[in-house]
C-alpha positions as CSV (number, residue, x, y, z in Angstrom):
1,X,-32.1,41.0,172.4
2,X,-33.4,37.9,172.8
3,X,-33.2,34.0,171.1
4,X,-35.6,34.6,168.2
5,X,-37.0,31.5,166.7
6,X,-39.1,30.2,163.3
7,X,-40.5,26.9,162.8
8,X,-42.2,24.5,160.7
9,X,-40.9,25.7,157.2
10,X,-40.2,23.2,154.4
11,X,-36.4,23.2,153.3
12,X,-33.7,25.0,155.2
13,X,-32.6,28.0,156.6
14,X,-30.6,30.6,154.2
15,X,-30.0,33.7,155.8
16,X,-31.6,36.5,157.7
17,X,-32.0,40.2,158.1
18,X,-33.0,42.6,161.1
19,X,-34.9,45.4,159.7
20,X,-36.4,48.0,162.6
21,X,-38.4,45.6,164.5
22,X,-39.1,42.8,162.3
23,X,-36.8,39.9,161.0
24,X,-36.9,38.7,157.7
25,X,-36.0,35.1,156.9
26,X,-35.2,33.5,154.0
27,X,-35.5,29.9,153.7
28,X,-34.8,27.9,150.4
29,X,-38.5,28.3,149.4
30,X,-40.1,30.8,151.6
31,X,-39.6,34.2,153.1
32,X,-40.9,35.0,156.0
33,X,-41.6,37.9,158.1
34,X,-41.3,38.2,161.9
35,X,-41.3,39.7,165.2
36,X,-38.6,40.2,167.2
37,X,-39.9,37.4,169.2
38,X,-40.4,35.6,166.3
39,X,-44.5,35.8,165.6
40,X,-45.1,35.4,162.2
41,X,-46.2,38.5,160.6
42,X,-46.5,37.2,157.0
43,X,-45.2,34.9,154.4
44,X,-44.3,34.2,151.2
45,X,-43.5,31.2,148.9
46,X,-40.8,31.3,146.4
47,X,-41.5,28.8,143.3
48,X,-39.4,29.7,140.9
49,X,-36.3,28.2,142.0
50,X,-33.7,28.4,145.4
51,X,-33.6,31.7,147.7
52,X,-30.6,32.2,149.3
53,X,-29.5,34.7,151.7
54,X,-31.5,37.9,152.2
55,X,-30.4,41.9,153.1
56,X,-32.7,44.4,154.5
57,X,-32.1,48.3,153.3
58,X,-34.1,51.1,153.6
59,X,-37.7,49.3,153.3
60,X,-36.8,46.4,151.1
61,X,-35.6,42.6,151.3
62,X,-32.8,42.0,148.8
63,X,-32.0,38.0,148.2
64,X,-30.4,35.9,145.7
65,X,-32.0,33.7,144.0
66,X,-30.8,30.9,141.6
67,X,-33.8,29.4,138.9
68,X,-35.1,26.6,138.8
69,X,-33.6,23.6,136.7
70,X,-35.6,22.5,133.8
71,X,-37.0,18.9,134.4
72,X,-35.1,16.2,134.5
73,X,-31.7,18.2,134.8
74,X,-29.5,18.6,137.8
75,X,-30.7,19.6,140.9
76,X,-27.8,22.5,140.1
77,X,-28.2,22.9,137.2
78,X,-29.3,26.5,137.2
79,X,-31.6,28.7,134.8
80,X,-31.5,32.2,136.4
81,X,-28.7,33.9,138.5
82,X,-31.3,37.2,139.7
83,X,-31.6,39.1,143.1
84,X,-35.4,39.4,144.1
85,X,-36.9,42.4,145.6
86,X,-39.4,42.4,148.1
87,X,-41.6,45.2,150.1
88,X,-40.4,44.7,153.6
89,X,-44.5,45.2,154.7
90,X,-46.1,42.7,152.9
91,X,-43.2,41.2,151.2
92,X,-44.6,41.8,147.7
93,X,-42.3,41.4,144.8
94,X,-41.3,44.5,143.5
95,X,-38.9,43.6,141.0
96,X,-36.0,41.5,139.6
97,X,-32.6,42.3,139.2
98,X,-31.1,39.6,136.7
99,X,-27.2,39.3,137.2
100,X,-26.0,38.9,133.8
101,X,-22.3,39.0,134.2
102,X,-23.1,35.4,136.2
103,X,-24.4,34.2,132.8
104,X,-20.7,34.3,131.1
105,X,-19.2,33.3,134.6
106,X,-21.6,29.7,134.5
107,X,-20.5,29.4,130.4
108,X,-17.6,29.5,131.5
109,X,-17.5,27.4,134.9
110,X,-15.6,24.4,134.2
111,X,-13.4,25.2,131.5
112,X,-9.9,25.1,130.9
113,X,-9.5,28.7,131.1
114,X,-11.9,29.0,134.2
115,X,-10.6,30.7,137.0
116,X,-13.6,31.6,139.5
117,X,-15.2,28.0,140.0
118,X,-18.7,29.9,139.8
119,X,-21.4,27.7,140.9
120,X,-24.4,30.1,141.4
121,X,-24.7,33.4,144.0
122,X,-25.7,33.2,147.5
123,X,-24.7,35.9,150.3
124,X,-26.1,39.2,149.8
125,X,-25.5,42.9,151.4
126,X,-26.2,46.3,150.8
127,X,-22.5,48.3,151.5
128,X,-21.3,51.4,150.7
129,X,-18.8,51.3,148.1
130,X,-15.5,51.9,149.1
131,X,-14.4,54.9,146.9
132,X,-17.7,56.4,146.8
133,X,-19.5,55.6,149.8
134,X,-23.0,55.2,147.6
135,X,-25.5,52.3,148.9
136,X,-24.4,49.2,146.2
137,X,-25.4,45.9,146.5
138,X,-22.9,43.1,147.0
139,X,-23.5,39.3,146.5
140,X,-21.5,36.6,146.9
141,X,-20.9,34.0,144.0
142,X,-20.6,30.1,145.1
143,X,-17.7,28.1,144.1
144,X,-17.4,24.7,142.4
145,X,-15.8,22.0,144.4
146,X,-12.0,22.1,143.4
147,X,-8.7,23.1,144.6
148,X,-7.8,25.2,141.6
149,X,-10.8,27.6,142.7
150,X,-9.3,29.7,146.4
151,X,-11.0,32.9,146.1
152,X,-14.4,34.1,147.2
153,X,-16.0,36.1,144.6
154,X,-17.8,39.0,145.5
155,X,-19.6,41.1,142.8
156,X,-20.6,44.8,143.1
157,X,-24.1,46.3,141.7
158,X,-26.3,49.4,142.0
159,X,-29.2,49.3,143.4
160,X,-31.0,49.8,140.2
161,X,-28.9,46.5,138.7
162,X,-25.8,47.8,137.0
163,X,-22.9,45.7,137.1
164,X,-19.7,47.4,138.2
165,X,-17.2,45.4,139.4
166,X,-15.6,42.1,140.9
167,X,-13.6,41.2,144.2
168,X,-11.4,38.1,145.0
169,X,-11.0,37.7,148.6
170,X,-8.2,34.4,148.9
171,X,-9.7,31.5,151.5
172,X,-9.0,28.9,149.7
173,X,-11.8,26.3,148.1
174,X,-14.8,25.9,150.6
175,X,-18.0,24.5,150.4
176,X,-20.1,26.3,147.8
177,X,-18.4,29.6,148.8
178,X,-19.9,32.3,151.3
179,X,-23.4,31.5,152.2
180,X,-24.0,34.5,154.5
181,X,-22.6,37.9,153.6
182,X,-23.4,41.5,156.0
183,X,-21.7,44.5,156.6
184,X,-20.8,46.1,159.6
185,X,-21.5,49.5,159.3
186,X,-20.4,51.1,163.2
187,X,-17.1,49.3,161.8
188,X,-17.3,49.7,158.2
189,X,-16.2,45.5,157.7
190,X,-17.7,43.1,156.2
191,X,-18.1,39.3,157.4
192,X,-18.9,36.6,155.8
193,X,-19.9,32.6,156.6
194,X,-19.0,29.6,154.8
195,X,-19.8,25.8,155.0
196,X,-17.3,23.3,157.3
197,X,-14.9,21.5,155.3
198,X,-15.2,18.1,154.5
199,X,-11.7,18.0,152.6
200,X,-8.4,18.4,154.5
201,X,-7.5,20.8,151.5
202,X,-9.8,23.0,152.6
203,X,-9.7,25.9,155.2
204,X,-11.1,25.2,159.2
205,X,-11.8,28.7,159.4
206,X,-15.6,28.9,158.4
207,X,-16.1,32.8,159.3
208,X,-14.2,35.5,158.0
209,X,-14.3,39.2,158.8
210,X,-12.9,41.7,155.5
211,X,-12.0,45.1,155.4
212,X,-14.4,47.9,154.0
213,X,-13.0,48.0,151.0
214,X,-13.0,44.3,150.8
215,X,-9.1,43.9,150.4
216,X,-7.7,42.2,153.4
217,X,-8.9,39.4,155.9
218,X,-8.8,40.9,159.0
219,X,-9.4,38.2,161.0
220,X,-10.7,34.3,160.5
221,X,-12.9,32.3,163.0
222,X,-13.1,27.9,162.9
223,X,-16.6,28.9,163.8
224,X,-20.2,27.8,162.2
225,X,-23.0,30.4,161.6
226,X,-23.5,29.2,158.0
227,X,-27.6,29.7,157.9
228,X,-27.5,33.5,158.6
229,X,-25.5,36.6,160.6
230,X,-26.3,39.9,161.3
231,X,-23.9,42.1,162.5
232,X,-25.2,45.0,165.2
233,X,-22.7,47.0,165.5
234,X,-21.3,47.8,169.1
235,X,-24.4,45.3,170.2
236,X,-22.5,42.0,168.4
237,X,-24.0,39.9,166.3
238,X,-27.0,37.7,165.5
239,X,-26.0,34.3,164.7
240,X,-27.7,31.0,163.2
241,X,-28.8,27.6,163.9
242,X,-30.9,25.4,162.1
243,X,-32.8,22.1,163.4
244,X,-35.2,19.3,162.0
245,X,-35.8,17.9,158.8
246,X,-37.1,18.6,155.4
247,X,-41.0,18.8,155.3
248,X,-40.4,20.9,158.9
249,X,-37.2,23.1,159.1
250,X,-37.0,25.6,162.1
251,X,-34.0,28.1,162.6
252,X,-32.9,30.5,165.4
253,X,-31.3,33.6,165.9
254,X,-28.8,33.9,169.0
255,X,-27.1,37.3,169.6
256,X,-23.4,37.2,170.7
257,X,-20.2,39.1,170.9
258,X,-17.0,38.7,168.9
259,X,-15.5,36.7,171.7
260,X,-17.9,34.3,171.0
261,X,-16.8,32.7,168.1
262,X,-13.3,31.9,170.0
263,X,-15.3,29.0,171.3
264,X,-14.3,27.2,167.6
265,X,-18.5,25.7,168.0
266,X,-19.0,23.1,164.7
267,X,-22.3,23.1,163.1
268,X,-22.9,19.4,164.8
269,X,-22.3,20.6,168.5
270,X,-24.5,23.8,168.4
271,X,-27.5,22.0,166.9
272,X,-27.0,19.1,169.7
273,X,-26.2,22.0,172.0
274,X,-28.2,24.8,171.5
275,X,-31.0,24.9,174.1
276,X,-28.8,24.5,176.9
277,X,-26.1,26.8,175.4
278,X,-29.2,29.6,175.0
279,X,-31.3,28.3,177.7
280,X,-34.3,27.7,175.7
């Protein structure tokens, strides 16, 4: 597979999803529909608050989505935690699953007795679940800014919405927790992406590979993918990079093997670096 590439979108890059032969990205505001070579099949604008990253299963997009503030609040301050559903043809809203659990979790962000750091949900996958093996939905919740908070939270739904259970995966604090979450299904893991640190308190690794069942860290890369991954199988990965500005974001998706993300590449030198590193 080839460099795929979108451009000229308003705010930035969130995560993506191969689905047959079309890619679905979601961008804080839009989601958009492509080719493999990246023509753009169709679009969609998101007004009701921040998209985040975005899952393809078995003819639908599934991606978070936190609501919009009420004027004159926060830019954070969040009114819905949900997980939208789109038709993957014409990328129609079918429905909305609210996440209610992340209601008491955001209650309770903050307090004394406050143990996740929950700051809003991003990542997003559909995964078997490890005793059954059923299709659930998995998304990631972000994390407040403080030492006290060093586990990822990952919560576990049905498809049709039901809350069933939490996992704590130990990282330590990163930057708004996991940004990108996918499952490998060939080798029934899951990875994940993060932010780069900007504390020394805070882990260099950046991407992190967990076992099915979402137990152990297998292994833990000081690598940067943190606008989307898709992982192929036996055919590696699709990775991110984002470029330009506000008013007219672009993104790409590179593939790559494992071996790849031994290179230790920071956000800063693969968006200076990227065309040559990809020939473009």
């Amino acid at each position: 597979m080839n460099i795929i590439e979108t451009v000229h979108q308003n705010l930035h890059l969130q995560g993506f999803a191969k689905g047959g032969s079309f890619m679905y990205w979601s961008y804080t505001d839009s989601l958009v529909k492509t080719t493999l070579t990246g023509t753009v099949k169709c679009q969609v604008e998101i007004r009701t608050g921040h998209l985040g990253d975005c899952d393809w299963y078995d003819g639908k997009i599934y991606a978070s989505l936190l609501g919009k503030p009420l004027p004159g609040h926060r830019w954070d301050d969040w009114t819905a935690f949900e997980v939208y559903v789109f038709n993957d043809d014409n990328l129609a809203l079918e429905r909305v699953i609210p996440l209610k659990v992340c209601y008491d979790y955001w209650a309770a962000s903050g307090s004394d007795s406050d143990t996740r750091g929950f700051s809003g949900v991003d990542g997003v996958t559909v995964a078997p679940d490890p005793v059954s093996g059923e299709a659930r939905l998995f998304i990631a919740c972000a994390l407040r800014d403080d030492d006290r908070f060093t586990d990822q939270i990952i919560l576990q739904y049905t498809l049709e919405g039901e809350y069933e259970t939490e996992y704590r995966i130990p990282t330590g604090n990163t930057v708004f927790g996991i940004q990108n979450l996918d499952y490998d299904r060939e080798n029934r893991v899951f990875w994940f992406t993060t932010y780069e640190p900007y504390r020394d308190t805070q882990p260099r690794e950046r991407l992190y590979c967990v076992s099915g069942d979402l137990k152990q860290v297998l292994c833990r890369y000081p690598f940067s993918t943190p606008y989307g991954i898709e992982c192929m199988g036996k055919d590696g990965f699709l990775c991110s990079v984002q470029f330009g500005v506000n008013g007219n974001r672009g993104g790409i998706a590179y593939p790559c093997a494992e071996e790849f993300f031994t290179n230790g590449y920071d956000e800063k030198y693969l968006t200076e670096h990227y065309r040559e590193l990809f020939r473009l």
